[in-house]
C-alpha positions in Angstrom: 197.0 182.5 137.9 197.7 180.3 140.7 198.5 176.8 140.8 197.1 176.3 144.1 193.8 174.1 142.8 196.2 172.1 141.1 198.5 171.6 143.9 195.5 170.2 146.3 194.2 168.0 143.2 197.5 166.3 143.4 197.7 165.9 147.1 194.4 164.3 147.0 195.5 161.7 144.8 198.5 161.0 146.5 196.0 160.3 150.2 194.3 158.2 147.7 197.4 156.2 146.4 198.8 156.1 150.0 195.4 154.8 151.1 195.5 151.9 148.7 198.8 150.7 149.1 198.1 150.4 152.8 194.9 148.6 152.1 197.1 146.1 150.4 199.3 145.5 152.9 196.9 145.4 155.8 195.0 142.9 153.4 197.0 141.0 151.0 194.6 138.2 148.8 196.1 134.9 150.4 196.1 131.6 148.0 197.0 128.3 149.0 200.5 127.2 147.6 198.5 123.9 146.8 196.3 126.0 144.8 199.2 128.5 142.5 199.6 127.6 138.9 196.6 125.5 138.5 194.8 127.7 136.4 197.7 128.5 134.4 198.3 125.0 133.3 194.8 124.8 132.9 195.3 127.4 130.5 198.6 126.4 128.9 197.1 122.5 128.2 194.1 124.0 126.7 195.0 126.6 124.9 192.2 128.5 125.7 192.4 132.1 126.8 190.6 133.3 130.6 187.3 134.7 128.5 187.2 131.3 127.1 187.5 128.9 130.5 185.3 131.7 132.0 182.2 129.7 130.6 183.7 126.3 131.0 180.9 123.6 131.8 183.9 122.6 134.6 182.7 125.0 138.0 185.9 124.6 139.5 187.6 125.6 136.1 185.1 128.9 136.2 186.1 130.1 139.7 189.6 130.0 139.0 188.9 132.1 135.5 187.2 134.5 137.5 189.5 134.7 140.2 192.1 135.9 137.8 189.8 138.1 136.0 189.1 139.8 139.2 192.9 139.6 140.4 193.7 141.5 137.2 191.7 144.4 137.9 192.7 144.6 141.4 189.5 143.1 142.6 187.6 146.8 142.2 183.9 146.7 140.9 183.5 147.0 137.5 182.9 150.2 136.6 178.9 152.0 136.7 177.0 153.5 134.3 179.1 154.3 130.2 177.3 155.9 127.6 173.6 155.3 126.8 171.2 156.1 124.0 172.5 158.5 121.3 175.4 159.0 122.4 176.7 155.5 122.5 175.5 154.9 119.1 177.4 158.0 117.7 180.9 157.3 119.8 180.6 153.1 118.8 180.0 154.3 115.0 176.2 152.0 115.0 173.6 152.5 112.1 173.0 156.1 111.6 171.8 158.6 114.2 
């Protein structure tokens, strides 16, 4: 058996990695030093977790929750498609199937 497959698998995943982390440096997310630790002490005065100011009736309060819940995933799309019909309701344990 060769390992050959294998071998071009992990090449491929290294362009991919390599291709990221020049992304990254050809375009780092920029935010005004005025602007760093706002939402944090937002956060740290209120208690409240990001979810939580995510639906705050402040809009300025609301971008800055989902600027970090966006930062924290790398800014990438959320993810398409997950399970639907039957099989969701057999995987998540729902009602009977």
């Amino acid at each position: 058996m060769t390992t050959e497959p294998y071998q071009q698998l992990n090449k491929d995943e290294d362009r991919l990695v390599n291709y990221r982390k020049k992304k990254m440096k050809k375009n780092p997310i920029k935010i005004n030093p005025a602007n760093k630790g706002k939402f944090t002490a937002t956060k740290k005065a209120t208690g409240k977790t990001t979810a939580e100011l995510a639906n705050s009736p402040n809009p300025l309060t609301r971008k800055r929750a989902n600027f970090a819940r966006m930062a924290k995933r790398g800014f990438k799309p959320l993810s398409k498609g997950g399970m639907a019909g039957e099989d969701h309701y057999k995987a998540s344990g729902c009602g009977r199937y």
